[in-house]
N, C-alpha and C positions, 0 to 999 in steps of 0.2 A: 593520485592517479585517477581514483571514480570519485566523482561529487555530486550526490543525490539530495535535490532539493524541493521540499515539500511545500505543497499552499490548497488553499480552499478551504480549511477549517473553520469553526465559528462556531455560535451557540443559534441552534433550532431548537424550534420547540417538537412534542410527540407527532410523530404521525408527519414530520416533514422532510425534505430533499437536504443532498449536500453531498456536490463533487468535487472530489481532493484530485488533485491534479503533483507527478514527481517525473520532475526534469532533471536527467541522467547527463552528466557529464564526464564521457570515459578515456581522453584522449588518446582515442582512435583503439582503446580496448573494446572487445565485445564483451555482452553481458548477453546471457546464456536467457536465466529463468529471475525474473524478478516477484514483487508482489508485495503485499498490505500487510502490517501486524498492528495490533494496537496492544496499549497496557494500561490498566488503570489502576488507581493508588489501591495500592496492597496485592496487587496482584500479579500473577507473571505476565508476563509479553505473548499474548497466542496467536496463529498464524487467524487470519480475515481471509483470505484469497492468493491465489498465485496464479502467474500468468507467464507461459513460454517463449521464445520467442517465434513459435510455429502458431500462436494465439490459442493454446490447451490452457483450457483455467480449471482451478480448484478452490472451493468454497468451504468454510467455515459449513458447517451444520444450523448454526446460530446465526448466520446471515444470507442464506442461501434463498432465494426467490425475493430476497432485498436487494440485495447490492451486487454491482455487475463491474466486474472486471474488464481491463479494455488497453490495448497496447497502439500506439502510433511509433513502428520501428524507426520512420523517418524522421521524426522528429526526437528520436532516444525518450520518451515520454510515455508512464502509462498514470492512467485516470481508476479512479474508484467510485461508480456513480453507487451513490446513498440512498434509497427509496424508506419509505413508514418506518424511520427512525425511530429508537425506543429509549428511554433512559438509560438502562441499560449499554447502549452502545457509547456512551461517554468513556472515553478515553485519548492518550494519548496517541498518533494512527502514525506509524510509522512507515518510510518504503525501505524495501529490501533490495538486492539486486548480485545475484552472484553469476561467478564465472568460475570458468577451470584456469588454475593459474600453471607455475613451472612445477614439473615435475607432477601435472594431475590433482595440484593440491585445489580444493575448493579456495576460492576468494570470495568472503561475504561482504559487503559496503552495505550503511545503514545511514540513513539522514539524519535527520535535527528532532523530525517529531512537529505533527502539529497537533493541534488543542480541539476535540469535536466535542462539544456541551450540548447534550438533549435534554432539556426542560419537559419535566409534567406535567 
């Protein structure tokens, strides 16, 4: 019913750009609040940013005056621009995408996952 599909990953080096870009396909469902998580091996999955469909974002601590959250409602699409990457930001980068289903129940849909490699 939602199909969220992720792209833009790749291997930068420190101190460089990289915009992920996730193309929502809801058939004719709305999706409320989406947004970024990434995870990297050994570690849990933690939120990056989230973004409303009123365009209110929320920012990681650990990526906040880096990377900027961004929604194109018309196109079902939101972007994750990357700024002074750090090794550290290597991980898996997921998009997220929920709605209120029947009966008030939350609906979560989660992509594929793509691959961000930041080199020291």
């Amino acid at each position: 019913q939602v199909q969220l599909v992720e792209s833009g990953g790749g291997l930068v080096q420190a101190g460089g750009s990289l915009r992920l870009s996730c193309a929502a396909s809801t058939r004719g469902l709305s999706i409320n609040d989406m947004g970024w998580y990434r995870q990297a091996p050994g570690k849990q999955r933690e939120l990056v940013a989230t973004i409303t469909r009123g365009a209110s974002t929320n920012y990681a601590d650990s990526v906040k005056g880096r990377f900027t959250i961004s929604r194109d409602n018309a196109k079902n699409t939101i972007y994750l621009q990357m700024n002074s990457l750090k090794p550290e930001d290597t991980a898996v980068y997921y998009c997220n995408g929920r709605r209120v289903g029947l009966y008030g129940i939350v609906e979560t849909y989660w992509g594929q996952g793509t691959q961000v490699t930041v080199s020291a």
